[in-house]
N, C-alpha and C positions, 0 to 999 in steps of 0.2 A: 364104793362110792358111785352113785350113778351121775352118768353126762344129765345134762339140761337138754331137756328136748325141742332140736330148733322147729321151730314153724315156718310152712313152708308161705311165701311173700305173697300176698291177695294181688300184688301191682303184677307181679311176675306171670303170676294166672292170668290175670288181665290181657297183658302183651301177647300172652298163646293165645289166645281166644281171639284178643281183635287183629292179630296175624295171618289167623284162618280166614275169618272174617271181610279181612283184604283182600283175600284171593277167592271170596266166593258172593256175598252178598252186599258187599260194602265195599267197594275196589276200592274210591280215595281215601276215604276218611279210617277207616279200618288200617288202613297201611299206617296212616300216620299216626293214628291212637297206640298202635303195636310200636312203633320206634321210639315215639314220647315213654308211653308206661316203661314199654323193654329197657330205655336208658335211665329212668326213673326208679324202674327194679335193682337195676344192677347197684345205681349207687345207693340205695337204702340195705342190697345187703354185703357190701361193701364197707359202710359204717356199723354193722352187728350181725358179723359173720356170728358169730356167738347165740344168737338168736333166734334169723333168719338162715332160711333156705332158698333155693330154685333158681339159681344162677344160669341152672341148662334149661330153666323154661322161659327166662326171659333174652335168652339168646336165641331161642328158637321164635321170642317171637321179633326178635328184631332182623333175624335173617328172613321171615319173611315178609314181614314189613319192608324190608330195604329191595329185597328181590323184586317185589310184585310193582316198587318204586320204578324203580331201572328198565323194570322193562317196559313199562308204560314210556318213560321217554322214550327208549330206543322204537319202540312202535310208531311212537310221534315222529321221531326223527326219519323214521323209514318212509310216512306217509307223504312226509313234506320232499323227501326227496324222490320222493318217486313221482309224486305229483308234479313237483317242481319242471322234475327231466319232459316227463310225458308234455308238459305244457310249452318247453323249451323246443322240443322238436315239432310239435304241433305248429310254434309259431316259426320255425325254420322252413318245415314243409311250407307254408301259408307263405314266406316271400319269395319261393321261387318260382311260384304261378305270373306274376310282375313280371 
C-alpha cells in the first residue's frame, strides 16, 4: 500500500525566499513577509500534516525573518545611544567653558 505523497507548502517556500530576501534586497518588508508566510506555513501544515510538507523551510524562514528583525533594532538601539551619550558629553564639555 503506498503513502500519499505530501506536497511540499508554496507559503513555506515563500517564507525561505522572502527570509533571504530580508537579509539581502529587501531588509524591511522581506523580514516581515518571511514571519507572516513562516507563521502562516506552519499553521496550514499543522492542519494537514497528512498532505503538507516543509515545516524546516518555513522555520528557516521565520528565523530569518525574526533575526534580521532584532538586529535592525538593536542597531537602532545602539545608534541612539551612542548618539545620545556623544551628545550628552558634547553638552557637558560645552558647560564648563561658563
Amino acid at each position: 500500500m503506498q503513502s500519499p505523497v505530501r506536497q511540499t507548502s508554496g507559503t513555506a517556500i515563500f517564507s525561505l525566499v522572502a527570509g533571504v530576501l530580508g537579509w539581502t534586497l529587501l531588509p524591511f518588508l522581506g523580514s516581515l513577509a518571511a514571519i507572516v508566510s513562516g507563521h502562516m506555513a506552519r499553521s496550514q501544515i499543522r492542519r494537514a500534516p497528512d498532505r503538507l510538507d516543509g515545516d524546516g523551510l518555513a522555520i528557516a524562514g521565520l528565523v530569518l525573518g525574526w533575526a534580521s528583525v532584532i538586529i535592525a533594532v538593536l542597531s537602532v538601539i545602539a545608534i541612539v545611544v551612542f548618539f545620545g551619550g556623544l551628545a550628552a558629553i558634547l553638552a557637558f564639555l560645552g558647560q564648563q567653558h561658563y
